[in-house]
C-alpha positions as CSV (number, residue, x, y, z in Angstrom):
1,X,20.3,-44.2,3.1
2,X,23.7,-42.4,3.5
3,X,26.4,-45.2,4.2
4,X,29.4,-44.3,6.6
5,X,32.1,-44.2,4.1
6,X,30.3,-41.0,2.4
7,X,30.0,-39.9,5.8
8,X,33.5,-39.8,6.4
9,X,34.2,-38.6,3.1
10,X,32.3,-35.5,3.7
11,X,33.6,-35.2,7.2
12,X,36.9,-35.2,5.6
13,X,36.3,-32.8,2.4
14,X,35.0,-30.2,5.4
15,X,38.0,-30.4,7.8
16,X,40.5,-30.0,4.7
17,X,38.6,-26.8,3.7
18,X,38.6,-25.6,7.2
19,X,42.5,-26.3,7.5
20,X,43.5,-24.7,3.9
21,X,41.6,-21.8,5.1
22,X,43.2,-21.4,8.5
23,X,46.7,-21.9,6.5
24,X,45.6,-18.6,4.2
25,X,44.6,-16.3,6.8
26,X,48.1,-16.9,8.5
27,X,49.8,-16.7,5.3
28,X,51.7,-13.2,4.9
29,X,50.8,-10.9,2.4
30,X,54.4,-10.0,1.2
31,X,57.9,-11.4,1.4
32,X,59.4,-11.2,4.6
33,X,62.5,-13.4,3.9
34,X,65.3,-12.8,6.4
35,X,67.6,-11.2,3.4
36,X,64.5,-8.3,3.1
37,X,64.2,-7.7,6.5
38,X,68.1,-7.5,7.1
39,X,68.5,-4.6,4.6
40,X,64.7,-3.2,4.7
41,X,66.7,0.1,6.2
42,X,69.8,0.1,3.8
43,X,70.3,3.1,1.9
44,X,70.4,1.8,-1.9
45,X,74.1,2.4,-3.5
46,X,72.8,5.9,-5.5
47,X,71.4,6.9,-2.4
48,X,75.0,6.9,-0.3
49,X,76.3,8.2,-3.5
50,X,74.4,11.4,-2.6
51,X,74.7,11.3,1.0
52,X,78.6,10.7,0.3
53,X,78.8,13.9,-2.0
54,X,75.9,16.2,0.1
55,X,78.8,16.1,3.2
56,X,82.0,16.5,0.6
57,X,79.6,19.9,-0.6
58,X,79.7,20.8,2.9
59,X,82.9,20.2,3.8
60,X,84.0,22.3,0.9
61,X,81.9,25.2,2.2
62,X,83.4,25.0,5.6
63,X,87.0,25.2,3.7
64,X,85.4,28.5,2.0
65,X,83.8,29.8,5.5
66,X,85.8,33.0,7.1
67,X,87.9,32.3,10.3
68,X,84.6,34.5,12.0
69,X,82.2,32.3,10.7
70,X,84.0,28.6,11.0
71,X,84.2,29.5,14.8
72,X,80.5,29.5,14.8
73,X,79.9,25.7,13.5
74,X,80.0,23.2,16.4
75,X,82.8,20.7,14.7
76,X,85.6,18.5,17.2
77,X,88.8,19.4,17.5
78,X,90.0,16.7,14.7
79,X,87.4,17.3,11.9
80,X,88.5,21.3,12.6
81,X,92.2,20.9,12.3
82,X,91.1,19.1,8.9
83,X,89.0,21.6,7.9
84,X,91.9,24.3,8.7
85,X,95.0,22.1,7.0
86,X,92.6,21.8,3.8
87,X,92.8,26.1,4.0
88,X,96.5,25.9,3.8
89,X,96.6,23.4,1.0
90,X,94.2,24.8,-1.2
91,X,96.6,25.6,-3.6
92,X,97.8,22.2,-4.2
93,X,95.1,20.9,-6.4
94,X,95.6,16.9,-5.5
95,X,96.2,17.5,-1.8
96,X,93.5,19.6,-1.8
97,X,90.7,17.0,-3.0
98,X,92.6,14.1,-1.0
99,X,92.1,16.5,2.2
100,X,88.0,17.2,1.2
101,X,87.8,13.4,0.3
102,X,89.4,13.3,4.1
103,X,86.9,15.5,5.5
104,X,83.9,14.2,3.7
105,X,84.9,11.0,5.4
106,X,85.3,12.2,8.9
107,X,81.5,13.6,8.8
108,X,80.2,10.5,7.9
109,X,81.4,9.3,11.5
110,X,79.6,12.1,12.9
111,X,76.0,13.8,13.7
112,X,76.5,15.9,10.9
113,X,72.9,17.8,12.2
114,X,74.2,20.5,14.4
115,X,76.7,21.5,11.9
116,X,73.6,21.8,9.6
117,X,72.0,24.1,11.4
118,X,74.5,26.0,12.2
119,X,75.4,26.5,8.5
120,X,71.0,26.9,7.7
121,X,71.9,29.7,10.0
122,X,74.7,31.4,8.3
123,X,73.2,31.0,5.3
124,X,70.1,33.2,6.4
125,X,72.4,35.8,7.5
126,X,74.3,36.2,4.6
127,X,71.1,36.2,2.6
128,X,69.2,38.5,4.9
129,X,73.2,41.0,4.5
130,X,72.6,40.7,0.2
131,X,69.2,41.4,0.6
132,X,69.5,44.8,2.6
133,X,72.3,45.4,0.6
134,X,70.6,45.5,-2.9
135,X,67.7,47.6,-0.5
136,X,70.2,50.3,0.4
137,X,71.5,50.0,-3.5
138,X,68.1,50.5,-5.1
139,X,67.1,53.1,-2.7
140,X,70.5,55.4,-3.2
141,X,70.1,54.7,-7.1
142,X,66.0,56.2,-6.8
143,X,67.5,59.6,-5.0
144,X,70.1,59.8,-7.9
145,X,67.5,59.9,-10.3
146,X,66.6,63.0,-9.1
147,X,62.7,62.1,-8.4
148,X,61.6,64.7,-5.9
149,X,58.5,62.4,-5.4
150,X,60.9,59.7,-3.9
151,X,62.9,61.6,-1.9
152,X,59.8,63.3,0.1
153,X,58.8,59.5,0.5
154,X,62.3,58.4,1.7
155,X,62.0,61.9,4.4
156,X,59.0,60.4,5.5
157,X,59.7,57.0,5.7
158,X,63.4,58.1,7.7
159,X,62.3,61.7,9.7
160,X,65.9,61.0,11.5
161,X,67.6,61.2,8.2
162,X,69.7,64.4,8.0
163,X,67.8,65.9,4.4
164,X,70.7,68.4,4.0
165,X,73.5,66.2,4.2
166,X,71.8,64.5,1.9
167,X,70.8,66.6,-0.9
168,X,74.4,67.5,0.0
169,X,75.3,64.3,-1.5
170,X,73.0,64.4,-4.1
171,X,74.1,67.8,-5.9
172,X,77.8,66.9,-5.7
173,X,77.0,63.1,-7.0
174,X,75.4,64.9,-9.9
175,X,78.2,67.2,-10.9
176,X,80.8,64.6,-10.2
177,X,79.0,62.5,-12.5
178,X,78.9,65.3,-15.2
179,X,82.4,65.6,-14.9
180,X,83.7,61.7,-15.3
181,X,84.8,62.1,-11.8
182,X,85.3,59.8,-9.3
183,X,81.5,59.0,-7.9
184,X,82.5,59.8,-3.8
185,X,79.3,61.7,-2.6
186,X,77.7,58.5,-4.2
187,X,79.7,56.1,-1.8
188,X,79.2,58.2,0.7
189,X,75.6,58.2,0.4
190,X,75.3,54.8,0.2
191,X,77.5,53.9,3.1
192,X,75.2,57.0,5.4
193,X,72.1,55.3,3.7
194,X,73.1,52.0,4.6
195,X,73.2,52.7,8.6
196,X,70.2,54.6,8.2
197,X,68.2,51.9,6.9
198,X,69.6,49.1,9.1
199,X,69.3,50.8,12.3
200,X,65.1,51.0,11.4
């Protein structure tokens, strides 16, 4: 016969189990001390490092952008006047980094995104401008050669293009070539070529 005290003793051992077990399931599976949670979403120190020197690269390019082109990037009248007074000082080699240091520093007050885009954009341009540009340069270079083959292609590709003003080009590009002198007709080809090919 079972006396109580085992009874009890059992009772006991299963309630402790029951609790320890309850404790575990509520127990977190990772650290969440108030110090983790407080800087879960800081940036870690080489992190701003290349945050801080991703907007001094920028602001240097805005320094290097044409009056044209700055007055297509959305900036504030104070990060703008920065931007300008760094132009005038860029002679002055320890003014001049002071003044990106300056500007670096203003964009990291800002939303720095539209100014982004609106460089992404220029960028495109400019590379979409080289692009056509070594077109027009390769194409000009293939009639030079002289390859009847590619100029019927280029006639059929263009039918607008004016084929006597351009073989024109191509008969005086040779003979001022033969004779050292200045290549014109091969400028001027390349500038006619150039409209030709963009306007398509």
């Amino acid at each position: 016969m079972i006396n109580a005290s085992c009874v009890k003793l059992v009772n006991y051992s299963l309630l402790l189990a029951i609790k320890t077990e309850w404790i575990m399931a509520r127990k977190p599976t990772h650290s969440t001390s108030p110090d983790e949670t407080e800087f879960a979403d800081v940036p870690s120190k080489s992190e701003r490092k290349r945050q801080v020197e991703a907007l001094q690269k920028m602001g240097t390019e805005l320094v290097d952008l044409t009056d044209a082109q700055l007055k297509s990037i959305p900036l504030d009248d104070e990060l703008r006047d920065a931007v300008l007074l760094a132009r005038k000082i860029k002679n002055k080699h320890e003014g001049y980094r002071r003044q990106l240091q300056f500007i670096g520093k203003l964009m990291r007050q800002r939303d720095v995104t539209p100014i982004e885009q609106a460089m992404e954009r220029l960028n495109a341009f400019h590379q979409q401008t080289v692009n056509q540009f070594h077109a027009v340069e390769q194409q000009r270079d293939l009639l030079l050669s002289g390859d009847e083959e590619a100029l019927t292609d280029f006639f059929n590709r263009y039918p607008n293009a004016d084929i006597q003003r351009i073989r024109q080009w191509l008969r005086q590009a040779k003979k001022q070539a033969e004779e050292n002198k200045p290549p014109t007709a091969a400028r001027q080809l390349f500038v006619y070529l150039r409209e030709l090919m963009t306007e398509a």
